[in-house]
VOGU-3710 file (C-alpha; in Angstrom, 3 decimals, decimal comma):
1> xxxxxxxxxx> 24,884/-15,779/4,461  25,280/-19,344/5,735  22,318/-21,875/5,136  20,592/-22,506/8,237  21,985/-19,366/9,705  19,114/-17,727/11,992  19,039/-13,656/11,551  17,900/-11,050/14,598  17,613/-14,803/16,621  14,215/-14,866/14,526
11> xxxxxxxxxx> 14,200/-15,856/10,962  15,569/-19,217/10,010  17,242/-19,192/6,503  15,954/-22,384/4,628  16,889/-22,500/0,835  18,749/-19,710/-1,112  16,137/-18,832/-3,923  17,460/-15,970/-5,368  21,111/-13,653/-6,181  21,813/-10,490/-7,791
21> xxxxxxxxxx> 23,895/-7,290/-7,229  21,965/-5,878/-3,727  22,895/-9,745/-2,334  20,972/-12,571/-1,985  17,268/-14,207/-1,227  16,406/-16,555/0,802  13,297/-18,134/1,778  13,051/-18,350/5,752  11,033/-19,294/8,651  10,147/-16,843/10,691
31> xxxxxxxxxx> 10,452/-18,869/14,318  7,948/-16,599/16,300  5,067/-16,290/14,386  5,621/-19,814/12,477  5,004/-18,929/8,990  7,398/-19,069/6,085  9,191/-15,441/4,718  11,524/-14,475/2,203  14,520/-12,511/3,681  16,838/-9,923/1,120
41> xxxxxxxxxx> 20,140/-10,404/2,441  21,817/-6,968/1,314  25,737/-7,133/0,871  27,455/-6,828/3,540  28,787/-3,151/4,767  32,642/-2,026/5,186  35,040/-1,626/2,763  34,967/2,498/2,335  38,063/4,938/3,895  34,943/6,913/5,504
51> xxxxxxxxxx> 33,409/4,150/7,018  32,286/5,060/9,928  29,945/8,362/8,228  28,913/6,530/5,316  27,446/3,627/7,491  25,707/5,703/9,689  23,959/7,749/6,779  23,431/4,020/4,704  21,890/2,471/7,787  19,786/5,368/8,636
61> xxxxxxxxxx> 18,552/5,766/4,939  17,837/1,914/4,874  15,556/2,404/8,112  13,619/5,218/5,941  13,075/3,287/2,725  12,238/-0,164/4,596  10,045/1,816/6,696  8,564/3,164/3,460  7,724/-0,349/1,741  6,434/-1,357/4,918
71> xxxxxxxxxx> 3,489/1,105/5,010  3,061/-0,012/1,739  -0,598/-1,590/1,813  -1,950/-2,740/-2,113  -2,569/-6,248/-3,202  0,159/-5,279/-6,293  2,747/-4,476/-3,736  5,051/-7,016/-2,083  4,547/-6,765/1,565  7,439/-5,901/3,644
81> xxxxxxxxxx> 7,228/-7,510/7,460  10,187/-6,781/9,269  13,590/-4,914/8,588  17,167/-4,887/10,343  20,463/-5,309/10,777  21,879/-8,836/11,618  26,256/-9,510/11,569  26,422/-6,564/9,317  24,059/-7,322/7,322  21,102/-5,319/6,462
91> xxxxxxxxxx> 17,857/-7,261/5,862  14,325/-6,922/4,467  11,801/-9,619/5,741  9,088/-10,043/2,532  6,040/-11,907/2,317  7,004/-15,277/0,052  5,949/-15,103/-3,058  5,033/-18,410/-5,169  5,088/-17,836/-9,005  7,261/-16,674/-11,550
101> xxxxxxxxxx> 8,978/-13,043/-11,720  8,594/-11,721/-15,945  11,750/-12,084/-16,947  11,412/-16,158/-15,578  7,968/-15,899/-17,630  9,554/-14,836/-20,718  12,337/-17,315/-20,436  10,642/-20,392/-19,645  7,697/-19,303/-22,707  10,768/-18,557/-25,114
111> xxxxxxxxxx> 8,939/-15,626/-26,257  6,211/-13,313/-25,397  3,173/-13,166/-23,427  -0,881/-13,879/-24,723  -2,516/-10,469/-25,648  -4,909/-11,131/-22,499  -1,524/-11,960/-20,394  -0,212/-8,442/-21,596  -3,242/-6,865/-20,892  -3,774/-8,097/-17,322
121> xxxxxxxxxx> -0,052/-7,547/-16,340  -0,660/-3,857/-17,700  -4,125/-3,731/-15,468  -2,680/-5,003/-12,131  0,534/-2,942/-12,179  -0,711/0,319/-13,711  -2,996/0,037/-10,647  -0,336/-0,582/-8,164  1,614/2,070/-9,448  -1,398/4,292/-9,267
131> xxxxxxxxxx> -1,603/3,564/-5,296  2,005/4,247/-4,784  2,537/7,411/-6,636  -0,687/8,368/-4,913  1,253/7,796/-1,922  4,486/9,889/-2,989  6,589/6,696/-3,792  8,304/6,433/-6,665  10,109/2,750/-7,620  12,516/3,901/-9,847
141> xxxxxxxxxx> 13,972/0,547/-11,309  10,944/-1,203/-12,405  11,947/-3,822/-14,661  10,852/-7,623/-15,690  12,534/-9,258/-12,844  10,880/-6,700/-10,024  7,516/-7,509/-11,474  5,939/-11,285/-9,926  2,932/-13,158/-11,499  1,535/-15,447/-8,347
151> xxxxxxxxxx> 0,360/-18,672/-9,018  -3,476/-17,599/-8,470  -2,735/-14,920/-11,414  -1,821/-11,788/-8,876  0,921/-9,227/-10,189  3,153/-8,015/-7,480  5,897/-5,348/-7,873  8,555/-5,913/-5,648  11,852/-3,978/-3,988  10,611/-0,486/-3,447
161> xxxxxxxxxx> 13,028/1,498/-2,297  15,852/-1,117/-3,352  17,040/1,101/-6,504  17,658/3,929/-3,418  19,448/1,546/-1,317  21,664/0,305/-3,699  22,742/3,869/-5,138  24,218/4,475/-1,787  25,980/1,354/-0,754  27,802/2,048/-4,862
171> xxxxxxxxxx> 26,025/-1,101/-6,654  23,892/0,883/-9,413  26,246/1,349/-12,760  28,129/4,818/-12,923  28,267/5,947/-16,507  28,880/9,529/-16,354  32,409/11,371/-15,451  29,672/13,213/-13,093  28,738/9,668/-11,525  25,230/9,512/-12,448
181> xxxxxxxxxx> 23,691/7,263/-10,263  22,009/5,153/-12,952  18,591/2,663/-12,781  18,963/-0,744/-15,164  19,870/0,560/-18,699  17,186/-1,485/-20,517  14,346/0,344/-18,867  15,361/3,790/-17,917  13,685/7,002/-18,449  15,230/9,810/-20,522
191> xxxxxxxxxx> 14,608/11,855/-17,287  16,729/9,150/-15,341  19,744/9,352/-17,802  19,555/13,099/-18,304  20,538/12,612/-14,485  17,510/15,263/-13,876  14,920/14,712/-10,663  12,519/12,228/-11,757  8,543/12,047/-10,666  6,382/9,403/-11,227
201> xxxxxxxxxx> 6,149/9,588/-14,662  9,304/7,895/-14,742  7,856/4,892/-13,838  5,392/4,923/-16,324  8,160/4,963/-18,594  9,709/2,038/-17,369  6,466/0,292/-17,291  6,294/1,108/-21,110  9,620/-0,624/-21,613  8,471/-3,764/-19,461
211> xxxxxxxxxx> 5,354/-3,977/-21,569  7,480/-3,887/-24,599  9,261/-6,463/-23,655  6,556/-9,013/-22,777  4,649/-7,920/-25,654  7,675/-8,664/-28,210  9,852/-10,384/-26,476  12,929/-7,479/-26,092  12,873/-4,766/-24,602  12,353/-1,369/-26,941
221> xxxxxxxxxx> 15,996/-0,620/-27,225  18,105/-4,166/-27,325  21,551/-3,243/-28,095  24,820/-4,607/-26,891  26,325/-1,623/-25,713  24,938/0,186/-22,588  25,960/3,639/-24,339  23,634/2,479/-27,269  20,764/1,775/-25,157  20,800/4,978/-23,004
231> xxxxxxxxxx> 21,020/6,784/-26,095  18,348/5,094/-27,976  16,005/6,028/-24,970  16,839/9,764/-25,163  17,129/10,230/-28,662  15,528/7,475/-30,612  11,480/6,659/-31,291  10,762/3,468/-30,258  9,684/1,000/-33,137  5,765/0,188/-32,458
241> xxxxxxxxxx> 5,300/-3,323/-31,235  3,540/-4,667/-33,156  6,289/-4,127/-36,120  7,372/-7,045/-34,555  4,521/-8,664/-33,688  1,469/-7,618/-36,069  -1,658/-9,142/-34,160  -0,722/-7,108/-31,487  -4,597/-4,704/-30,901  -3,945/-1,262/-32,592
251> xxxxxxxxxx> -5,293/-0,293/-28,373  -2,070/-1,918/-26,999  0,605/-0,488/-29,364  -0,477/3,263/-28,485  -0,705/2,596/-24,519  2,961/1,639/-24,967  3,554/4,080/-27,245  2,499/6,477/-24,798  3,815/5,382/-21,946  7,606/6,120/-24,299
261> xxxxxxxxxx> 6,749/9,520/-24,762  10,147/11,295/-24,650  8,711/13,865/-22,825  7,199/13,350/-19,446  4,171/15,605/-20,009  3,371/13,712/-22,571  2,916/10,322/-21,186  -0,610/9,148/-19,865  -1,755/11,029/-16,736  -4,762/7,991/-16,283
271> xxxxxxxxxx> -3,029/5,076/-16,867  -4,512/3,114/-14,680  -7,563/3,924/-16,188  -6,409/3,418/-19,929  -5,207/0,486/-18,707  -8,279/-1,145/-17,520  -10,384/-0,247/-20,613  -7,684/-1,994/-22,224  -8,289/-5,177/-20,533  -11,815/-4,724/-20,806
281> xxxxxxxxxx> -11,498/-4,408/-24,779  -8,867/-7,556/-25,012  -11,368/-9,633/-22,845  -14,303/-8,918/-24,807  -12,170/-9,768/-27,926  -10,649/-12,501/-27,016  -13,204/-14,367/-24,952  -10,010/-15,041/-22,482  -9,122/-16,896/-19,504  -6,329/-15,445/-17,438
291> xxxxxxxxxx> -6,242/-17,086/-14,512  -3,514/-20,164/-14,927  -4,810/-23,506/-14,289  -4,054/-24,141/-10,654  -5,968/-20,935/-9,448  -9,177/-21,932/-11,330  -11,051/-23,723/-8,815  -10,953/-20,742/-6,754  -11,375/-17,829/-9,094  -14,634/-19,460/-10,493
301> xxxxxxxxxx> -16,266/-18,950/-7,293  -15,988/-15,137/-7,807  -16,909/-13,001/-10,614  -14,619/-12,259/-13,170  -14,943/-8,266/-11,784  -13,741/-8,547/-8,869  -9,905/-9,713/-10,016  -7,881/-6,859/-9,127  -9,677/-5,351/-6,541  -7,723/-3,460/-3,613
311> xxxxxxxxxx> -8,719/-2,953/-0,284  -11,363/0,122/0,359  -10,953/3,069/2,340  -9,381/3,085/6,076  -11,538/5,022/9,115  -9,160/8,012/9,995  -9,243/7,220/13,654  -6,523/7,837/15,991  -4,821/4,095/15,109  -5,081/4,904/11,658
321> xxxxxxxxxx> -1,749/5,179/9,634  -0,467/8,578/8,672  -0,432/8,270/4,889  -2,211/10,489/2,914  -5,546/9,023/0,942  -5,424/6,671/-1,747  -7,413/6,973/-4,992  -10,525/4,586/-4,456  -12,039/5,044/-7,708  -10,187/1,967/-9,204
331> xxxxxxxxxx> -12,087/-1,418/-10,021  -13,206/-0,619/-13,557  -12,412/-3,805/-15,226  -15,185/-4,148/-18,181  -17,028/-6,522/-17,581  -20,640/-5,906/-16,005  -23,560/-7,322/-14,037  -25,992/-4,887/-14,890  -27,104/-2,186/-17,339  -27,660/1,763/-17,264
341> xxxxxxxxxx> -30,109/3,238/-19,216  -29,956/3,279/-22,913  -29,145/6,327/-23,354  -25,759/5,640/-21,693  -25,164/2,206/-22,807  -23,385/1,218/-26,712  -24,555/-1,841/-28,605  -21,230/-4,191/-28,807  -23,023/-7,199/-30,669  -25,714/-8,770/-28,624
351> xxxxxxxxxx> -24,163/-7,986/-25,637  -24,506/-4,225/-24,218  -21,997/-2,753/-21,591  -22,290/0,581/-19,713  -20,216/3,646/-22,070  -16,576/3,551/-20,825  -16,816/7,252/-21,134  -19,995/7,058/-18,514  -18,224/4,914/-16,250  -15,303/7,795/-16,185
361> xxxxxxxxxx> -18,053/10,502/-15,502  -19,083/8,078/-12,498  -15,303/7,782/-11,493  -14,741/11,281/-11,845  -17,504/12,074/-9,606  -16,189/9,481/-7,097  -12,836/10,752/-6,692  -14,828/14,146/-6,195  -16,652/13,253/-3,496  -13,389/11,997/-1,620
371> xxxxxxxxxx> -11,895/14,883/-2,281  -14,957/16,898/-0,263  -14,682/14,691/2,478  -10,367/15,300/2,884  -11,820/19,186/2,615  -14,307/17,918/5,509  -17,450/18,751/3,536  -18,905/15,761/4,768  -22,781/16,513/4,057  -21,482/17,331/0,108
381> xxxxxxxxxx> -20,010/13,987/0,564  -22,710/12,399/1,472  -24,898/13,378/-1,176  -22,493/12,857/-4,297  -21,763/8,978/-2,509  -25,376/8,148/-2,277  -26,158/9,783/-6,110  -22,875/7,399/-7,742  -24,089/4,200/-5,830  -27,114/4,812/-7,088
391> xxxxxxxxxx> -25,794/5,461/-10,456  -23,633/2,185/-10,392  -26,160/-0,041/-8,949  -27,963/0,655/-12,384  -25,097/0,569/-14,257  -23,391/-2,302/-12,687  -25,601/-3,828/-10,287  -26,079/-3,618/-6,811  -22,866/-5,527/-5,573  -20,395/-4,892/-8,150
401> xxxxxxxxxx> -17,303/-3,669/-6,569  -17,539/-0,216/-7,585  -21,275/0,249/-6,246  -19,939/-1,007/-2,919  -16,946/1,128/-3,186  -19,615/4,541/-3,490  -22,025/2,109/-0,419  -18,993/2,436/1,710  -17,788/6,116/1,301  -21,808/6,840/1,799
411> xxxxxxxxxx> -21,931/5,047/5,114  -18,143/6,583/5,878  -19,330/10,081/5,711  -22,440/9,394/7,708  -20,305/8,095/10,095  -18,308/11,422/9,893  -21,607/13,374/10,285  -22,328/12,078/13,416  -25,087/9,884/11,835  -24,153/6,675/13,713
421> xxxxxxxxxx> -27,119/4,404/13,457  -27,334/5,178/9,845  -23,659/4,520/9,272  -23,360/1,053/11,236  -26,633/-0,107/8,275  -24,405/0,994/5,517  -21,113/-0,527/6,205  -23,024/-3,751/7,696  -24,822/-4,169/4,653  -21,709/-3,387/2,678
431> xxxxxxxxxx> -19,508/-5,787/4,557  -22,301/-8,677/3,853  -22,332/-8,095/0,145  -18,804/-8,457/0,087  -18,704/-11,550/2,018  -21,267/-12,819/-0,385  -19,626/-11,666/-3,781  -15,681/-12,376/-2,383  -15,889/-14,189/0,799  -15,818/-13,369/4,513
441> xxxxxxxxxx> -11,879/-13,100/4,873  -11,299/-11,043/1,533  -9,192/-7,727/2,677  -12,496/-5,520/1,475  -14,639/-7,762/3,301  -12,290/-7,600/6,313  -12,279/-3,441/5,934  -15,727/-3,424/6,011  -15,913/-5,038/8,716  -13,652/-3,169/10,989
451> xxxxxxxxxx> -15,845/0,081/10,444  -18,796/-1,986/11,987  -16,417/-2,492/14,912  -15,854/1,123/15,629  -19,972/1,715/15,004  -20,192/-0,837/17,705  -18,130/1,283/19,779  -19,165/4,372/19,276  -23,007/2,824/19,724  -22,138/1,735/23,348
461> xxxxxxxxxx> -22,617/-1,923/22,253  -18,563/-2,239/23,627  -19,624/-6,116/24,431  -20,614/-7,097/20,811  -17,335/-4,422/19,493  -15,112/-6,654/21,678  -16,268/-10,243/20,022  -16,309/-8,748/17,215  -12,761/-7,550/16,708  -11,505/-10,349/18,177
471> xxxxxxxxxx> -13,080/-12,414/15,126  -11,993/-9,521/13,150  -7,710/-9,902/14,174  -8,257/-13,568/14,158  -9,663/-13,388/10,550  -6,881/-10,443/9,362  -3,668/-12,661/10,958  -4,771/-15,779/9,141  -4,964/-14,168/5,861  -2,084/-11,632/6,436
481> xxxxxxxxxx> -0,404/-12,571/8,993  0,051/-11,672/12,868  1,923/-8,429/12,163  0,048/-6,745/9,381  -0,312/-3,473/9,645  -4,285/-4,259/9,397  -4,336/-7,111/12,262  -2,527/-4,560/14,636  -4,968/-2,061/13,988  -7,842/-4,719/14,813
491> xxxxxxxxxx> -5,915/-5,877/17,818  -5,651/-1,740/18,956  -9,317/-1,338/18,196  -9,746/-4,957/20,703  -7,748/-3,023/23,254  -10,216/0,124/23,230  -13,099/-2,181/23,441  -11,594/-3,978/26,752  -11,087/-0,484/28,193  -14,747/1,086/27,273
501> xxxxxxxxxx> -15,749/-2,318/29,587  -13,771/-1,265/32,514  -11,953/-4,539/31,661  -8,224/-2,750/32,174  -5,352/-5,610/32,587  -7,030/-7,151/29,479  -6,662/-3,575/27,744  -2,995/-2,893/29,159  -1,492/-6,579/27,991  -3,387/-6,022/24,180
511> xxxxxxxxxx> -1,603/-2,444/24,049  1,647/-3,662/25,189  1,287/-7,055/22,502  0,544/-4,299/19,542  3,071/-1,747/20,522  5,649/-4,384/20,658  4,727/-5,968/17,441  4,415/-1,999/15,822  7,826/-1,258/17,093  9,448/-4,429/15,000
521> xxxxxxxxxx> 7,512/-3,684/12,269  6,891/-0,004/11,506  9,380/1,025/13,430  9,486/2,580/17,643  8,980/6,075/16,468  6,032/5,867/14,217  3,176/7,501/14,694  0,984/4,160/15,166  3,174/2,728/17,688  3,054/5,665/19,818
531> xxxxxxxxxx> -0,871/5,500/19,782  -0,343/2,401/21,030  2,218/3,669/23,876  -0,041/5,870/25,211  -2,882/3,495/25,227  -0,447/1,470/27,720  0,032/5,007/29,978  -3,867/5,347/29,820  -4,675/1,569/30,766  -1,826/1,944/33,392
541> xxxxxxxxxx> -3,496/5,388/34,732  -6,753/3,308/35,151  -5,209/0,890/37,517  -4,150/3,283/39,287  -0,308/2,783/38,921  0,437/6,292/37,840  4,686/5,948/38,359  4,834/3,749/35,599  1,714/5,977/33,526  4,043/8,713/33,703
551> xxxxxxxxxx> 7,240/7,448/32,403  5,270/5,969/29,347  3,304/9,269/28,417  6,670/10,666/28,984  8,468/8,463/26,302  5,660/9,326/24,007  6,243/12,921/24,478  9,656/13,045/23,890  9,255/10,676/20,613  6,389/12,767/19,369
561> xxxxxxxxxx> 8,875/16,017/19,976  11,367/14,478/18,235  9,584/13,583/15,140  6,956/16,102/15,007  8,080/19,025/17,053  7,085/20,365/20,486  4,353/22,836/19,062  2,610/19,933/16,964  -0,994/18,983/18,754  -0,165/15,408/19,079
571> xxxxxxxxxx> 3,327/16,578/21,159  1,029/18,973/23,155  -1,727/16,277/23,750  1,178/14,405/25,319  2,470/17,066/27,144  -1,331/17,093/28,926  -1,505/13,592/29,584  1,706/14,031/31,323  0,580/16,854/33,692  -2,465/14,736/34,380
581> xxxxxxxxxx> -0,101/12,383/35,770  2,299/14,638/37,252  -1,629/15,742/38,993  -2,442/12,737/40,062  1,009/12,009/41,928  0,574/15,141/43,921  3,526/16,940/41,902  1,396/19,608/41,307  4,078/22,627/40,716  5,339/20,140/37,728
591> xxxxxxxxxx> 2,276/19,709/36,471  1,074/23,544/36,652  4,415/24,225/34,265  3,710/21,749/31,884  -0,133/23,329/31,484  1,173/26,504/31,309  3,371/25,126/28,193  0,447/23,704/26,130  -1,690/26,471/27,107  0,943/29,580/25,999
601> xxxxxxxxx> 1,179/29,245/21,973  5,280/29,408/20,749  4,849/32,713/18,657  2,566/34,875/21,805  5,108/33,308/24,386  8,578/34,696/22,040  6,354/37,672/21,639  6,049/38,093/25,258  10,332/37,734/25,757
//
């Protein structure tokens, strides 16, 4: 790509910052929202006798995987805006990252990281990991140079789904007569070379060899010849770092050690949580400061607990996105505001700290609660919610993240009960604690305060709901940008409110803004931006212009058949809303068949053939 070229008449290439085998990097403006991007250039396609086959399947595989990273929502993930094809060349629109990736780090330090460095690269992307495989998403070439420290101290992983990608257009090394599609040598799993399926575990593997690496300053296995390598990871124990580097915590060289168990089963099913303790042990230790200098004035407004934090839970409404639930018990970093009783606190000098292993019972109990509410035993929910806040309030104190995290699910559930008034106190009170301990805009803040939005709704207080998420967009595109996933869903929620008010051209042009900006981003098919289509057939139905209502509801029947199948209950919800229409236009015979459709189930009406 040309400097100065302009891709999908959008995004303005600037400065190439970046080259490797998948093509180049650039960082870009992107002309219609005015903010500044990074755009992946992949190489460009041709060049194969079957052309014509193999660029239909690459193309439609690179829609998948892009689509993939973009639903992608963690502060440890790169966020992925946009995605497309431009002069046959696929591209991946990124949010710009400022820092340095590892393998810069490493080079520019001429040797390894600080212990407390190691230790909060180990936190932030065990965590991130965590969230993905939690997701179903494995990375699958996680090395130094995919892994970013920001400026403000943030870890980012980045290219998900790249390692995919790049196995199909032919750019990942072949080193097997069978053409075993191979990761980077240095930090592959046995799994990976065996050529065997691979799970997450693999990752954890390669995060073991990345952790090596900054902790010694080569990877586990440095030899000259790939061969060498691939066979030192499936044959060879790894030397313990700190053979190489003896001050190295005796904590540090097992969670590596670990995470190179030859044997998947045997690596660390809590890393994440492993991980944290570990940061936790190295801080009190080491008495260190690991934010770099020019992120200082900031992070000393906030307490050292709250570094790492992800955003909380999302409200399963209809404009919610189809992924299934995270793991919200992460936050445990080590260090405290408050104590538990003595019975579960140990004496570490004069300073005493709530029992790691009490802090996993609390965790545990957490992750159980959320696991009664996805089996929708809400009121079981409730009450193991309001026991751990309680718990971690006196453990922690009242707003450390994790007693918010249990305030929230509490006031979720109630919500789910039925127990509105109750609900909109909770998550109120939660979102003002947050503002107070991490500021107003902070994602958890911001998630917070979108559940007060829907309370608002649900309330009939559609007036204050409407204010409010128009604040609440305003405050989400500032901080991450106009076509987050998150400011489209407070822009939807906007819409909703507009429509409760009988206030229907403002509802029809906020639906039509957000199922625009859904299509570009997540793609015209997903499940989100159909939400979004039908609000546009409902606000149109309202006004009373029921030609147009119909064609819309009919698109987002057809799409939802496609995807999800004609017996699904969203495809069958649309095949209603287009009989209402076909009703309302005085085609009654069509709309009596369509009825008769949702009303007959598949298996009774083959039964009846």
């Amino acid at each position: 790509m040309a400097e100065r070229a302009l891709i999908h008449g959008r995004y303005q290439l600037l400065e190439l910052i970046g080259r490797g085998g998948m093509g180049e990097v650039w960082r870009a403006r992107d002309e219609a929202l005015d903010r500044r991007v990074a755009v992946k250039c992949l190489k460009p396609l041709g060049g194969r006798q079957d052309e014509e086959p193999f660029l239909r399947v690459l193309r439609e595989r690179f829609r998948r995987e892009a689509r993939v990273a973009a639903s992608l929502q963690h502060r440890g993930v790169t966020v992925v805006h946009d995605f497309g094809e431009s002069d046959g060349v696929l591209y991946l629109v990124m949010e710009l990252l400022e820092g340095r990736n590892l393998s810069e780090l490493l080079t520019e330090r001429g040797g390894p990281l600080s212990v407390p460095e190691i230790a909060d690269v180990a936190d932030q992307v065990a965590a991130a990991l965590a969230y993905t495989h939690g997701q179903g998403i494995i990375h699958r070439d996680l090395k130094p140079a995919n892994v970013m420290r920001l400026t403000d101290g943030t870890v980012k992983i980045c290219d998900f789904g790249i390692a995919r990608i790049a196995q199909d257009i032919g750019l990942t090394s072949k080193l097997t007569s069978a053409g075993m599609a191979m990761g980077t040598p240095h930090y592959m799993s046995p799994e990976q070379i065996a050529g065997v399926g691979v799970d997450h575990r693999s990752d954890l593997y390669s995060l073991g060899c990345v952790l090596y690496e900054i902790a010694t300053g080569a990877p586990p296995f440095d030899l000259g010849d790939p061969w060498a390598i691939l066979i030192g990871h499936r044959d060879t124990p790894p030397a313990p770092p700190s053979a190489a580097r003896p001050e190295l915590p005796a904590e540090l060289d097992r969670f590596i050690l670990a995470l190179l168990a030859k044997d998947p089963a045997d690596r660390p099913e809590d890393a994440a949580l492993i991980a944290r303790r570990l940061l936790a042990d190295v801080r009190t230790a080491e008495g260190a400061e690991l934010v770099p200098a020019p992120a200082r004035r900031t992070a000393e407004r906030l307490p050292a607990w709250t570094r790492g934090m992800g955003p909380g839970s999302r409200a399963s409404g209809s404009w919610s996105l189809r992924l299934p639930p995270q793991d919200r018990s992460a936050g445990l970093t080590g260090q405290w505001t408050g104590l538990a009783s003595t019975a579960l606190l140990r004496q570490s000098g004069e300073r005493r700290a709530p029992a790691p292993e009490y802090l996993a019972v609390l965790a545990s109990r957490h992750r159980a609660g959320l696991s009664l509410g996805r089996l929708g035993r809400w009121e079981d929910a409730h009450d193991v919610h309001l026991a751990v806040a309680a718990e971690r309030a006196r453990a922690l104190g009242e707003e450390h993240p994790d007693t918010l995290a249990s305030r929230y699910e509490t006031a979720y559930a109630l919500f789910r009960l039925g127990r509105y008034d109750e609900a909109f106190a909770g998550h109120a009170g939660v979102a003002a604690a947050r503002a107070r301990v991490l500021g107003p805009e902070h994602p958890d803040t911001l998630d917070a305060r979108f559940e007060v939005g829907v309370l608002l709704g649900r309330l009939g207080r559609s007036g204050e709901a409407v204010a409010h998420f128009h604040e609440l967009a305003e405050a989400r595109a500032r901080t991450q940008g106009a076509a987050h996933p998150e400011t489209l869903r407070a822009r939807h929620a906007l819409g909703i409110s507009f429509g409760r008010l009988d206030r229907w051209e403002e509802a029809l042009s906020e639906a039509r803004v957000v199922r625009d900006l859904r299509a570009d981003t997540l793609g015209p098919d997903h499940p989100d931006t159909l939400v979004s289509g039908r609000e546009i057939a409902v606000a149109l139905g309202w006004l009373g212009r029921w030609d147009e209502a119909l064609a819309e509801h009919r698109g987002v029947r057809r799409a939802r058949e496609r995807a999800l199948g004609p017996g699904h209950p969203d495809a069958l919800a649309s095949r209603n809303d287009e009989a209402h229409c076909l009703e309302q236009l005085g085609r009654a015979g069509e709309a009596v068949e369509l009825y008769r459709q949702v009303a007959t189930p598949p298996e009774s009406g083959a039964a009846g053939r």
